[in-house]
N, C-alpha and C positions, 0 to 999 in steps of 0.2 A: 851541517850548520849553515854552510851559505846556500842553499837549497832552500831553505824558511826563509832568511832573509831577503833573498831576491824575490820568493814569492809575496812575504808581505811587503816589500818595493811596489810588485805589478801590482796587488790591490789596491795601496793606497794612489797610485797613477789610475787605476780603474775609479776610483771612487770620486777624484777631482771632476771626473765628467760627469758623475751622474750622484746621483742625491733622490733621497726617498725622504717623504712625509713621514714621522713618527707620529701617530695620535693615542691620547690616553686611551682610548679604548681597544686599541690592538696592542697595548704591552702590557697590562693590566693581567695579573694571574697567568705570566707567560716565566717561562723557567731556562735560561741561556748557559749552555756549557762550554768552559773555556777546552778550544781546541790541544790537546798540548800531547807530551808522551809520559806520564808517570800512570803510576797504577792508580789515581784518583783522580778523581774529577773533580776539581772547585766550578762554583755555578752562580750567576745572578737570579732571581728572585723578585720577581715585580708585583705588587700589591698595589691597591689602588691610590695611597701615599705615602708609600713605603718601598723601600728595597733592603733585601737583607742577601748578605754578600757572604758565600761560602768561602773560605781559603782552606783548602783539602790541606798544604802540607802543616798548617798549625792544628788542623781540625780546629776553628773555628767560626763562627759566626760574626758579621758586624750587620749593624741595622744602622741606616740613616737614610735619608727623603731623597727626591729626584725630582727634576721639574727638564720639560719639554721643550726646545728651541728647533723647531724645523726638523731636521734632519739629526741634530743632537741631543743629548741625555745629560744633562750634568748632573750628576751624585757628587752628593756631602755625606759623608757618614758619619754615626755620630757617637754610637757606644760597642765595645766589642762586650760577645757574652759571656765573658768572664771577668769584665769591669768591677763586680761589685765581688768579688775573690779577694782583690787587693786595695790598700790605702787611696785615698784620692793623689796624693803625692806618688805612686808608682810609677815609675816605668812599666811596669807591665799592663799597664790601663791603655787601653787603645787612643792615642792621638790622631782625632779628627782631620781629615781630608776632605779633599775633593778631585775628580776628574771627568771627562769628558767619554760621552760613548758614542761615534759614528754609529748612525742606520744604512744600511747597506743591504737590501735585498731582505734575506732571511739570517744576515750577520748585525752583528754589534762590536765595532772593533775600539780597542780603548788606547787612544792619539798618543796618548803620553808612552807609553809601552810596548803597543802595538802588540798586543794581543787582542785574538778574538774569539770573540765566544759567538755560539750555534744556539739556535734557537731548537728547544726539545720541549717534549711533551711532557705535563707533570707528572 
C-alpha cells in the first residue's frame, strides 16, 4: 500500500514539471482505464461533448459534459443510469459532481483522488 502511494507522490512531483496540451480532437472517442487491482475495470469514455463514466464496483454508468483547460479536464456529471429506476427525491439518484483530470503523457490522473487512468483502445 505504501508502494502506490509513494509512486503516485513521484508522479504527481513528475507532473509539476511537465504539462501536456489536451485538444478536443485527441480525446474525442478515446476510452481511459482506471489503473487499480480488482477484477474489473471502471473506464472514462470521451465523446465529442460528452463523457460517460464506468464505476465497475456499482456496475454503473454516469454521463455528464467536459470542457478543456490546457493540460486539464474538468467533468461535471450529470445523471447516473439508473436515475430514472427511482423518485426524483431518492437517494439513490446519482448526485451531481465535478472533478478535475490531469494530462499526462498517455495518463489522465484525477487531482482530487489520485487515481489514474491509461489510455486504451476501444
Amino acid at each position: 500500500m505504501k508502494r502506490i502511494s509513494i509512486l503516485k507522490i513521484g508522479i504527481l512531483i513528475l507532473l509539476s514539471f511537465t504539462s501536456y496540451q489536451v485538444s478536443a480532437q485527441k480525446i474525442v472517442n478515446t476510452k481511459w482505464h482506471l489503473d487499480n487491482d480488482y477484477d474489473c475495470s471502471s473506464y472514462l469514455s470521451f465523446q465529442t461533448d460528452s463523457i460517460t463514466i464506468y464505476d465497475c464496483e456499482t456496475d454503473e454508468k454516469i454521463f455528464g459534459t467536459y470542457k478543456i483547460d490546457a493540460d486539464t479536464i474538468i467533468v461535471q456529471t450529470i445523471r447516473g443510469e439508473f436515475d430514472n429506476d427511482f423518485p426524483i427525491d431518492s437517494r439513490h439518484r446519482h448526485e451531481p459532481f465535478s472533478f478535475k483530470l490531469l494530462r499526462h503523457e498517455e495518463k489522465l490522473i484525477d487531482l482530487k483522488y489520485q487515481l489514474i487512468y491509461t489510455k486504451t483502445d476501444k
